[in-house]
Structures are given as structure tokens and as C-alpha cells.
N, C-alpha and C positions, 0 to 999 in steps of 0.2 A: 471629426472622428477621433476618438480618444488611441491614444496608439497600442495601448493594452488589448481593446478590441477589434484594432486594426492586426496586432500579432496575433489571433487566433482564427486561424485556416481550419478549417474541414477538411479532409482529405476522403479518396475512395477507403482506407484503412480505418474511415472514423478517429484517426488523432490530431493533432492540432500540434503546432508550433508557437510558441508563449515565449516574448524574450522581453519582458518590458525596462529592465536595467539596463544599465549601460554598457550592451554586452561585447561590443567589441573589444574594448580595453583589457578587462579580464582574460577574455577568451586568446588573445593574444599574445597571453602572460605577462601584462604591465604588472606595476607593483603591485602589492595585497594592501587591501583596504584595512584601516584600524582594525584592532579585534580580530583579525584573520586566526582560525584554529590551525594552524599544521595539518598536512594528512600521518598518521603514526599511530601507534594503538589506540590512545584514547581521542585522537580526535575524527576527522575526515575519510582518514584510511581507513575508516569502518564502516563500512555501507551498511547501507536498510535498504532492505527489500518491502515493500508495503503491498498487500493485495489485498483488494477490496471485495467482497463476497455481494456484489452491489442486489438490493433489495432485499436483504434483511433473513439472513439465515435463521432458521430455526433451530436453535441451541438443546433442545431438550430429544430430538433424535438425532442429534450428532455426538454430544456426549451427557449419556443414556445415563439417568438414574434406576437402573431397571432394578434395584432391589428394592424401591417405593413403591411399595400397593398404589398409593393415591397416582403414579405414572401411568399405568393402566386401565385405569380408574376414566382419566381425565382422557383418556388417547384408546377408545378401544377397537378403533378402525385403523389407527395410523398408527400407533405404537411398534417398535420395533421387538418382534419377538424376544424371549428370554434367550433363549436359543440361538439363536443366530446375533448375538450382538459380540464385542470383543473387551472383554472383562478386561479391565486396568486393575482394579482392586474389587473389593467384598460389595460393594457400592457403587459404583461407575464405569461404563462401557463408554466402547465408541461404537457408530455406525459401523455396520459390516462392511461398506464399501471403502471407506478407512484404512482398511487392510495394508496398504503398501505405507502406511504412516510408522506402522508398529515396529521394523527397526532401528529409527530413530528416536520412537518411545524404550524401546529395549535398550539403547546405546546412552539414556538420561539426555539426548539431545534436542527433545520436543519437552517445551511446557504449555498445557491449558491453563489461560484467565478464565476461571467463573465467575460468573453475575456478572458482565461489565454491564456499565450504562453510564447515566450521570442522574443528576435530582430534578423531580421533574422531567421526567422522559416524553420528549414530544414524538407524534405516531406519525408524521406525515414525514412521506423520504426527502423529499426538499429539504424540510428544514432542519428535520436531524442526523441528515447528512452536511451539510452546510455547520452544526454545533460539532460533530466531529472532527470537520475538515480544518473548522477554524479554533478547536478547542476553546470555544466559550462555554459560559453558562447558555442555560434554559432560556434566559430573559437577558442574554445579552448577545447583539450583533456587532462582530467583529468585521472588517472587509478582507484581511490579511490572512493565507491558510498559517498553520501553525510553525510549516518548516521554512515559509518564507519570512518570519516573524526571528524564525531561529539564522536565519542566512543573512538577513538584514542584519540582526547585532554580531554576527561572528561568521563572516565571510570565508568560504573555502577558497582553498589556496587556488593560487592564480594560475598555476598550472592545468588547474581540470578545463575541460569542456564546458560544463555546465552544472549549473547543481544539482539538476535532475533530470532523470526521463521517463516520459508518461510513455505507455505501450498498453495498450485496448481499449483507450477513452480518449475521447474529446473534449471531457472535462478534468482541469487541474485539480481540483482538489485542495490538497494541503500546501501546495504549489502557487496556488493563486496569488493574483495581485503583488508580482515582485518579483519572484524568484524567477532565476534564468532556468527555465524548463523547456527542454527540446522532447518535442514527438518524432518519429522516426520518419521525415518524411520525404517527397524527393524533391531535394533542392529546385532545381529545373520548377517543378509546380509551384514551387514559393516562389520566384524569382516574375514567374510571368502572371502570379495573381497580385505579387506588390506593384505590376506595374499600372497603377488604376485611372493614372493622368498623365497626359502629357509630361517631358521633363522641361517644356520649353517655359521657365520664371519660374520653377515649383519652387525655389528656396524662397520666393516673395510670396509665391499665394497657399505654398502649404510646408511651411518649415520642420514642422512635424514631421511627416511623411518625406521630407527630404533627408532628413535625417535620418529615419530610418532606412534610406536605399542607398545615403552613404556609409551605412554598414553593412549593405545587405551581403555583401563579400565574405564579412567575415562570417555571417551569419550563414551563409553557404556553406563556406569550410568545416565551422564548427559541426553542424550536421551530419555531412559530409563523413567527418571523421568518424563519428560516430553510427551509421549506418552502417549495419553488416551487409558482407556482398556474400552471395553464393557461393560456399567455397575457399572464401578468402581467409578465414578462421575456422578452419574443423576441428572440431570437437567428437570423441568418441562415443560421447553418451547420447543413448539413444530418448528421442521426445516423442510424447506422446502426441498423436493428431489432433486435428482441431484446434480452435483459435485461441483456448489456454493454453495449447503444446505449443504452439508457435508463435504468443508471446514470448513464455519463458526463453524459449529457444532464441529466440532475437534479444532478451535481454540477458543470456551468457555472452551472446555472439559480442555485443556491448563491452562486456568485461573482456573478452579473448582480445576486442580490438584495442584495448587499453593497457592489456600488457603485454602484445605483441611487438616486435622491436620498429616498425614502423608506429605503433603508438606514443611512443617516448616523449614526446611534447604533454603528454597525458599522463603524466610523472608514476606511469605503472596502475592509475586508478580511473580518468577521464569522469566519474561525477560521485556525488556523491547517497544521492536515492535514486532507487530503480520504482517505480511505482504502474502495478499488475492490476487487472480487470478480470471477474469472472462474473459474467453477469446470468439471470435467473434463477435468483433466489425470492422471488417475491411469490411465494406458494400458496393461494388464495385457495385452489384446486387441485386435485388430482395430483397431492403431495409426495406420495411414496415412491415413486417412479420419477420424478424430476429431480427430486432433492437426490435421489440414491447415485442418477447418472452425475449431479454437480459434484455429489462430494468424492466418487471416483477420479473426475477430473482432477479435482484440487488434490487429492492425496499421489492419484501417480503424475500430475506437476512438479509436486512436492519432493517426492522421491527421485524424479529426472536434474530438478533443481540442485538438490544437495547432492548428487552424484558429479554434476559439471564443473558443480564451485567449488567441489574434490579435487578432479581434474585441474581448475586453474587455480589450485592454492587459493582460492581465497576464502574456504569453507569457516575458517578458526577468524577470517572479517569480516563476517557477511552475519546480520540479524534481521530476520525474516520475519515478519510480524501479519498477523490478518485483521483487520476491522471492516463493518457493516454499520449502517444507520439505526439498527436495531434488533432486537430478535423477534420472535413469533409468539399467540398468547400460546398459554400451559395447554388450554381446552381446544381439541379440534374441534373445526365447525362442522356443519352440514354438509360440504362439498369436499370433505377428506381431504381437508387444509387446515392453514393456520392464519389466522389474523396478526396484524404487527402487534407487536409485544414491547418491552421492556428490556430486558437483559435477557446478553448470549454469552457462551464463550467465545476466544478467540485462542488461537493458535498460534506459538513462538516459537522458532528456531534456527539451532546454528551451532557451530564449533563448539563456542564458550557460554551457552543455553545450559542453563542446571535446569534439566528436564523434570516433570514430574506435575504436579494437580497444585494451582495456586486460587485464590481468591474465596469467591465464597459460592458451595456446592447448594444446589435448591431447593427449598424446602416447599416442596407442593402445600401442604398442611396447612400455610401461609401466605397467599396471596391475599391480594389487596381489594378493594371494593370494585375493580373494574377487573379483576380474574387474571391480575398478574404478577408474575413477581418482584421484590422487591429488589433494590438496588443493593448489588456484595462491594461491588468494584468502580470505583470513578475509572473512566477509560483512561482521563487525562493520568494517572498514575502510569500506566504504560507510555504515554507520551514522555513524561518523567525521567524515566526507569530508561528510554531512549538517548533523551538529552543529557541528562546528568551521567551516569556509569558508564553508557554507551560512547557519548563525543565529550564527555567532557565538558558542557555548557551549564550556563548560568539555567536549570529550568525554570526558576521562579521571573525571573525576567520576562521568559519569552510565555509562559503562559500565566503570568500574569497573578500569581498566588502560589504559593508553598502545595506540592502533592507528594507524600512518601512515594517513594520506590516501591516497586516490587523485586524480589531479590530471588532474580531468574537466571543472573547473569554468572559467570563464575569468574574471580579475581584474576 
């Protein structure tokens, strides 16, 4: 049994526990590995927040070209009325459900990527989820996601917890294959699902496995530390219900417990990504009504989100970002849905976010032989725009080719 697959537990919460480095050391706070970033403005001390919009939002009624005849045109059962949409400018709305978005849009503190995608957009969510997570090409398979590609060459300081934490999925992600990624989950159930052999010669007949249950200590702890308890870190801001509200809510609790004065082993930060789950966006059917209640979720997430990371100072460190395996096509189908598409926008924000409309806006008039649109925005330029202005990293290293920024961020 390989120990990467032996670290990944299912739990009743659907998350998983991922620790396949060598994580007692670290976690312990031995020294920093070569290439360690400091946590400080430009490097570690600046969390990302990642939330996955999982199965593929449809970008064309979320943010609305509704001054296009051809949107109407193309959409005249699911189209979102003129009237009821929420004007940005002469050209581009957002869904009405969005509404709690629009202070942060007023505040220049949200910006929209149009058109992302990459070349060559593959339609099945496997595997262009899997090209996002590991930031390759179309035609290229990588095993490593992209932020464990980034924590392998430039290790966060030995002080944190861990590099990351997954909360609503049982799949890593950008996380894969590497990175010390803790699920929130309860120690106790990991301790008595590692124990799958006898310990009587296990270091002779399974050293692997013995090895990992002589960390499991630490692996406990570190957990541990990071699992919010009821109460033990209140926060005044109020979350919304349901299992988007009570992510996010468990991923402040996360930060309240890392710079609370019992957290101080966690040098005031405890990891460095938070990475979020909002799933049901794969709108084959009976589109207007599913999508309307997700993106509600997502926007008063959103607005609870940046109200708590107010709360605990860390609003001016924290860069929020959303990505999907794809968008939807332009034309509804027959069942007042959308087929997987090509590019969508994605949503950024945060303190030091120069809010405002970036990439490249739609031009219906122009799709392509399969009824979609064309590619404005490599994604991996947001991965970029991450790495490089955000921590300070080498991004051509870790993803592997030169991608310009997008210049979202403010100095």
C-alpha cells in the first residue's frame, strides 16, 4: 500500500487527511527546508483562499452580457432578465442573486477574470479538473497539484501546521501528491483507522506503515491544533447555513485558532491555503432555480467571509480566489440548462484586490465550430499573478513556462 493512499481517510464530513512529507519534522518546528519563504507580506503570511465552484459554473448568467442582442438570442428561456440583473457598467451585470457581492464591488475590492480557460479545453470534469489542479497543458499529465509543485521548491516556514487545509472535499486537488494537507478531521478516527495490523514486527513486515504510526502523534496534534471546537474561538460574524456557511465558518474558526494566544506555535498564521468546496454547479437541467440558489450561497459566503477576516485582521492577507473545470456552452439546451462549455469567469478578492472587470469580456458573434467561446484568459495566469506578486515565487519554475500576471493586485 502506497502511503499517500494509505493517508487519505474518508470521514462522515466527506474530507480526507493527506500528509505524505515528512511531516512530523516540520510540524514540530525543526529547521526550514532550503528555499523556505518567510511568512511576511510577500511571502507565506499571505494566504489564499481557493473555492472551487465544483462542476462547472456557467459564466454567461453570472456575469451578464445583457447589453448583447445575441445573449438573448442564444438564452431565451434561461436568460436572466434585463431588469432584474445588477449593472456593473453599460455592458455587464451580475446575477441578481450576487447582491451581497456588490459592496465589495463598490469598495474596488472584487475583481472578475473573463474568458478563463486554457488551449484546447477538454469537456469532461475529470480531466479538466485534474489540468486545473495540476496546472498543465491540454496534452500534458502532471501527478503533482500545482501548490504542492510550489511548496516542494519553497517550503513554508516551519512554524505553520501545515500547508494547507481542504474543508468540503475529499479530493486534494491542487494539494495532491506532496503537500502536507490536513482535512479537519477527528483525530481519534484517524488513529484507530491507522491501526490496520497488528504492531507485533510491523517495522519488519510493513516499515512503511510503521513509519507512519511513529508519527502518528504528531499527526494528531497537528490536527488537533487546528480543529475548531465549539466556542473555543468566537467570532461575531454572523454565517450563513448550510454546508457553504459552515465551511467557511470552520475555515475562520482555522485562522481565529492560529492567532489566538494558545495558537503561537502557529507563528500567528498555522498554514498557508485554505481550500473551499461549493458543489452543484453541473446545470444539465432546470438551470435557473439551482444556479440562482448556488450563487446566493457563494455571494453571502462571500460577504460572511470578508466580514470575519475583518474581524481577525487578516482581511489586507488573505486573496480569495474561485476556480471550476469549466464553464457552460453560450446556447441553452432543451432541458433549460447548459452543456459544459469552454470559459467562465472567476471571482478575486481581498484587502489589497484592485477590484474591477479583467480579461477578456464575450463576444457571442464569435463562437467557434462546436458553439463556444473562445479562450480570453489562460487560468494558469491567475495561478501566476498568485505565485509571483502574491508569495513572492519563482512562477515559471513551478508552473513550468512563463504566464504574465494579471494586475489585480494593488502594490
Amino acid at each position: 500500500m502506497k502511503r499517500r493512499d494509505f493517508l487519505t481517510m474518508t470521514t462522515a464530513a466527506g474530507a480526507a487527511l493527506w500528509l505524505p512529507r515528512a511531516f512530523g519534522a516540520q510540524a514540530t518546528g525543526a529547521g526550514s527546508e532550503p528555499g523556505s519563504v518567510a511568512a511576511g507580506r510577500g511571502g507565506y503570511g499571505n494566504l489564499l483562499i481557493l473555492v472551487e465552484l465544483k462542476g462547472g459554473n456557467d459564466g454567461l448568467n453570472t456575469v451578464i452580457p445583457y447589453a448583447d442582442p445575441a445573449y438573448y438570442q442564444l438564452r431565451k428561456n434561461i436568460g436572466i432578465k434585463r431588469e432584474q440583473v445588477i449593472q456593473l457598467d453599460e455592458r455587464t451585470a451580475l446575477h441578481p442573486s450576487l447582491q451581497p457581492l456588490m459592496p465589495l464591488w463598490q469598495s474596488q475590492q472584487l475583481a472578475i477574470v473573463q474568458g478563463m480557460s486554457y488551449a484546447q479545453p477538454n469537456l469532461s470534469h475529470f480531466r479538466s479538473i485534474e489540468i486545473w489542479d495540476t496546472a498543465s497543458r491540454s496534452d500534458q499529465y502532471l501527478r503533482e497539484g500545482w501548490l504542492t509543485r510550489a511548496f516542494a521548491q519553497h517550503a513554508v516556514p516551519p512554524g505553520f501546521v501545515a500547508d494547507g487545509v481542504v474543508i468540503g472535499s475529499a479530493e486534494m486537488g491542487p494539494l495532491a501528491n506532496g503537500a502536507r494537507a490536513i482535512a479537519l478531521v477527528n483525530p481519534a478516527q484517524f488513529v484507530k483507522a491507522s491501526r490496520l495490523a497488528t504492531p507485533v514486527s510491523l517495522h519488519e513486515r510493513n516499515p512503511e506503515l510503521a513509519h507512519i504510526l511513529d508519527v502518528e502523534n504528531d499527526i494528531v496534534k497537528a490536527a488537533d491544533r487546528l480543529r475548531p471546537r465549539e466556542g473555543q474561538f468566537p467570532l461575531k460574524t454572523a454565517f450563513p447555513s448550510g454546508a457553504f456557511g459552515t465551511s467557511i465558518k470552520t475555515a475562520m474558526q482555522v485562522l481565529a485558532a492560529g492567532d489566538a494566544p494558545q495558537g503561537k506555535p502557529l507563528n500567528g498564521q498555522g498554514v498557508a491555503v485554505i481550500r473551499l468546496t461549493l458543489n452543484g454547479f453541473d446545470t444539465h437541467q432546470n438551470q435557473p432555480g439551482q444556479q440562482a440558489a448556488l450563487l446566493r450561497q457563494l455571494a453571502e459566503g462571500f460577504a460572511s467571509m470578508k466580514s470575519a477576516l475583518v474581524e481577525l485582521g487578516r482581511w489586507d492577507s488573505t486573496l480569495v480566489m474561485t476556480y471550476a473545470e469549466f464553464g457552460r456552452r453560450p446556447r441553452e439546451n432543451q432541458s433549460n440548462g447548459t452543456d459544459h462549455g469552454t470559459v467562465a469567469p472567476h471571482f478575486v478578492m481581498g484587502g489589497r484586490v484592485r477590484g474591477g472587470l479583467y480579461g477578456a469580456p464575450p463576444v457571442l458573434t464569435q463562437l467557434d465550430g462546436s458553439g463556444n467561446l473562445p479562450v480570453g484568459v489562460d487560468f494558469r495566469q491567475l495561478y501566476a499573478t498568485v505565485l509571483g506578486p502574491w508569495w513572492g515565487l519563482d512562477s515559471t519554475a513551478v508552473l513550468q513556462q512563463r504566464f504574465e500576471t494579471v494586475p489585480l493586485l494593488r502594490v
